[in-house]
C-alpha positions in Angstrom: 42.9 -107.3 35.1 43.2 -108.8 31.5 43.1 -112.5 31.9 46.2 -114.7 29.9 46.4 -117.4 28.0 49.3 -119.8 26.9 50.0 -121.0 23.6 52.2 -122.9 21.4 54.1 -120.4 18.9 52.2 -123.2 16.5 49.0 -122.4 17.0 46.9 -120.9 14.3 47.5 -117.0 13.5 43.5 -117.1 13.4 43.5 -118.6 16.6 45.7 -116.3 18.3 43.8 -113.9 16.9 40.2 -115.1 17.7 42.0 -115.1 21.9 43.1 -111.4 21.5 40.0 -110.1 20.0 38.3 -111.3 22.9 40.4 -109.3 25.4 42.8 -112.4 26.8 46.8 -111.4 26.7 48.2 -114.5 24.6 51.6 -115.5 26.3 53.4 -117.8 23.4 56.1 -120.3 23.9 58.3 -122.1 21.2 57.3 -125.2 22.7 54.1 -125.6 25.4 56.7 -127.9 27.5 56.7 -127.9 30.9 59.9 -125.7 31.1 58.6 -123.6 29.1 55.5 -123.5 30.8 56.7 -122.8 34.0 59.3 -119.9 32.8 56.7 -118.0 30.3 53.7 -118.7 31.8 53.4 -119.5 35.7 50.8 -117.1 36.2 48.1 -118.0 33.1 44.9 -118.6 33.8 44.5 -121.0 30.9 46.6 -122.5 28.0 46.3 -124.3 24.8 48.3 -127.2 24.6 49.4 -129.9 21.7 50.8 -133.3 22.8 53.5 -132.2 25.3 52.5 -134.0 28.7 50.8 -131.6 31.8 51.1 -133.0 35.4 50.8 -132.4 39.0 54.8 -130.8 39.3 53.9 -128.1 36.9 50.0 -127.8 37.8 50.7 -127.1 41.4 52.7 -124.3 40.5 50.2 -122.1 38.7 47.9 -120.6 41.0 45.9 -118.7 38.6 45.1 -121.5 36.0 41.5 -122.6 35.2 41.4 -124.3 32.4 43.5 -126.7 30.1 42.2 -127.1 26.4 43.8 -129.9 24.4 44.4 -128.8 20.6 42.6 -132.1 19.4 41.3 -135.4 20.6 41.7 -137.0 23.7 43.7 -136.0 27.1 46.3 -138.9 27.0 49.1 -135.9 27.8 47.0 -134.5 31.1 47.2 -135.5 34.5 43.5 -135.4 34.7 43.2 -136.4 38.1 46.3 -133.4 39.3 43.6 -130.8 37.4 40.8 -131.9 39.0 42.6 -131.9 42.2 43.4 -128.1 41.8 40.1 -126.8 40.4 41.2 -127.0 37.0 38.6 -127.4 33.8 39.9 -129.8 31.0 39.0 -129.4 26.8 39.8 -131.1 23.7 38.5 -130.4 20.4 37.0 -133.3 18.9 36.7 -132.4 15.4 38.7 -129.2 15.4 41.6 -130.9 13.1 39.9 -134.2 12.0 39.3 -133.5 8.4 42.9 -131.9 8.2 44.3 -135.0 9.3 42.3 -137.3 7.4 43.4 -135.8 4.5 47.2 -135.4 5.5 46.7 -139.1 6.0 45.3 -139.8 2.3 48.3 -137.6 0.9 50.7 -139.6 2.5 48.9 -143.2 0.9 48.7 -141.4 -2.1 52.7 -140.2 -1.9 54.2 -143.2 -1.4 51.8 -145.5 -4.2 52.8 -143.2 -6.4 56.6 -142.4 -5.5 55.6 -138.8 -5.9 58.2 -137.6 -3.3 61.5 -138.5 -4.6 60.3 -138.4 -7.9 59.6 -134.9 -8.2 62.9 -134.4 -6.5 64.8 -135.9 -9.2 63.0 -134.5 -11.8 63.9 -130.9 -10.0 67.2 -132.2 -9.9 67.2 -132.8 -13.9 67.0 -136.7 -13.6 63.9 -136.8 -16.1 63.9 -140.4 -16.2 64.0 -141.7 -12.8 59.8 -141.9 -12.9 59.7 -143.9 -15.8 62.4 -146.2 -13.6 60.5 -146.0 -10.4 56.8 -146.3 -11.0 54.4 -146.1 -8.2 51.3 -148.6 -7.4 47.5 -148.2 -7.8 45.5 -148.0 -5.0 42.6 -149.5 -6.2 41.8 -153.0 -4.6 44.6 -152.1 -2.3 43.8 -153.3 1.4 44.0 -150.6 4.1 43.8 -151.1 7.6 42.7 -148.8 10.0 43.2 -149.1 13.5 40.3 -147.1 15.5 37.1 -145.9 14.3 36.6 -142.4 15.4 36.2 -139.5 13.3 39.5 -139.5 11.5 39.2 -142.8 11.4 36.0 -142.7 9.3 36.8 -139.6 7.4 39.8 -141.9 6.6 37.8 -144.9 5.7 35.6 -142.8 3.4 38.3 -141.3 1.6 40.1 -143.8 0.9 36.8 -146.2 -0.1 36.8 -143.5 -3.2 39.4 -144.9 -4.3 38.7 -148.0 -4.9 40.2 -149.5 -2.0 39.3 -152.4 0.5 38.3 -151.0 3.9 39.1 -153.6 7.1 38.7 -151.6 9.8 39.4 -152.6 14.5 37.4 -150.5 17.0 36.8 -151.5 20.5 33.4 -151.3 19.9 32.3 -152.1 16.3 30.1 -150.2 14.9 27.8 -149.8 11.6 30.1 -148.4 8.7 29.5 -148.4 4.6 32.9 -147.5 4.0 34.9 -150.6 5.2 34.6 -154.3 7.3 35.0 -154.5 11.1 37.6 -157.3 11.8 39.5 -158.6 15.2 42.5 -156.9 16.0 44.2 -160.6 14.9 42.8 -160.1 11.4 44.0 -156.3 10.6 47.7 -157.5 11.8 47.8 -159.6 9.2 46.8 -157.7 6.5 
């Protein structure tokens, strides 16, 4: 009996593609909600989930499930205690999307210092002179603040550190870092 899986429509074509060619029948849903979980997929044996929250109503109802695997960090949107309750295994992956997001997060420092958004929209639009009107920022001795110290949180701290900025930086637990100073929590809201 081939075993199946649940997945966001969302989810990597590699991934999908790494389940299949490994004999599991990939079940995918527009949105891994829990209506959607319950009408595609009541009798998976494990799914893939983003953020969308997972508790005991829809848990119970899946006899056949094993495992949960969260597509990134942390289980904030899993009734941890309704899968353990029911035999069920739950994943994340740490450092699956870290780098992606570390950079998506650089992209969007760098977009709106430098006005890039609406000012390749006007140009596009034939307004050739709304740059020269609207000119960004540098980010150079620019303060950033980040809020957690994990790894996207240091990827981000690195990153942005090569660009000249000032690094302040809140973790429960401080830790060592050459990219950036630990402050209080007071401190970086008032930056």
């Amino acid at each position: 009996m081939t075993q199946k899986v649940l997945v966001p429509a969302q989810l990597s074509s590699d991934g999908k593609a790494y389940l299949k060619g490994h004999g599991l029948e990939v079940i995918e849903v527009p949105r891994a909600n829990q209506e959607n979980i319950l009408k595609y997929g009541q009798d998976v044996d494990g799914m893939i989930l983003f953020v969308d929250p997972i508790g005991e109503d829809v848990i119970s109802q899946m006899p056949n499930l094993k495992i949960i695997a969260r597509h990134g960090v942390g289980y904030d949107s899993v009734d941890l205690d309704a899968s353990a309750k029911h035999g069920v295994w739950v994943t994340n992956t740490p450092n699956a999307n870290a780098a992606t997001v570390a950079e998506t997060t650089i992209a969007e420092i760098l977009d709106v210092s430098k006005n890039l958004t609406k000012d390749s929209l006007e140009m596009r639009n034939g307004n050739f002179g709304y740059p020269l009107a609207h000119l960004g920022f540098d980010l150079e001795g620019k303060t950033l603040g980040i809020l957690g110290y994990g790894k996207i949180g240091q990827l981000v701290a690195k990153k942005a550190r090569s660009l000249g900025m000032r690094i302040l930086i809140h973790n429960r637990t401080p830790r060592e870092s050459s990219y950036g100073q630990f402050v209080d929590l007071e401190t970086l809201e008032t930056v």
